[in-house]
C-alpha positions, 0 to 999 in steps of 0.5 A, spaced: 430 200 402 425 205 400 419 204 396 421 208 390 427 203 388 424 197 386 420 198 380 414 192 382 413 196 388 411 202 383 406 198 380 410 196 374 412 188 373 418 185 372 420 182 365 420 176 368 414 177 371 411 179 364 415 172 360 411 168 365 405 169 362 405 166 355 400 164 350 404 158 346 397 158 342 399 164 340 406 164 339 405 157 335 400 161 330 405 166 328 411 162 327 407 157 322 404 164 319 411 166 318 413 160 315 408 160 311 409 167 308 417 165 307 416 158 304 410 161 299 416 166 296 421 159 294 421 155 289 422 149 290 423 142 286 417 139 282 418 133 286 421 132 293 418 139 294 425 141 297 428 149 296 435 148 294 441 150 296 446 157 295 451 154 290 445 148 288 445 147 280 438 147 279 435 143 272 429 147 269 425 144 265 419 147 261 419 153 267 418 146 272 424 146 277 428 140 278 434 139 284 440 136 282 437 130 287 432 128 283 434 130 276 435 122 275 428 121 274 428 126 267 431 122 261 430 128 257 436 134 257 434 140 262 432 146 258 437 149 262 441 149 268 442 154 273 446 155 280 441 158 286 444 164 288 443 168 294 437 172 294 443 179 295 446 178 289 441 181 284 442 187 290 450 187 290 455 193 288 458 192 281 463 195 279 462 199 272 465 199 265 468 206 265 465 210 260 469 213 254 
C-alpha cells in the first residue's frame, strides 16, 4: 500500500482521531449558553416557571401568564385565556378571501 493512499500518512488525521480530543468544558459552556438564549425568548408561568405546551391553554392575568397547571391558585377570572400555539403559525400560508 503506498503512501499516497491512506489520508494520516499524508499528514491529515482521521476523524476519529480529531473526535478523540474534546474540550467537555467547552462543549458544556455552549450548550448552557444556547439554552439560555432559547429559554430567555419563552415565556412561561409566573409560578412553576414552566413553558407551556403547544395546544396548552394558558390564563393571562394582567400580562402575568398562568398554566392551566396553576391556574387553582387564582380565585379571580383570568383577563383571558388563550391557546400556545406553535411558533410556524404566525408564518403559515392562509388562503385569502378573493377580491371583488
Amino acid at each position: 500500500m503506498e503512501g499516497s493512499d491512506c489520508p494520516w500518512r499524508n499528514g491529515l488525521k482521521p476523524m476519529l482521531a480529531l473526535t478523540r480530543h474534546r474540550n467537555p468544558l467547552v462543549e458544556i459552556s455552549l450548550l448552557r449558553h444556547s439554552v439560555g438564549a432559547l429559554s430567555a425568548r419563552r415565556h412561561g408561568c409566573v409560578h412553576c416557571h414552566r413553558t407551556p405546551l403547544i395546544g396548552e391553554v394558558v390564563h393571562l392575568y394582567d400580562d402575568r401568564l398562568v398554566c392551566e397547571l396553576c391556574r387553582p391558585l387564582h380565585r379571580e377570572r383570568p383577563g383571558r385565556s388563550e391557546i400556545v400555539r406553535s411558533p410556524e403559525h404566525e408564518r403559515a400560508v392562509r388562503a385569502r378571501p378573493r377580491a371583488a
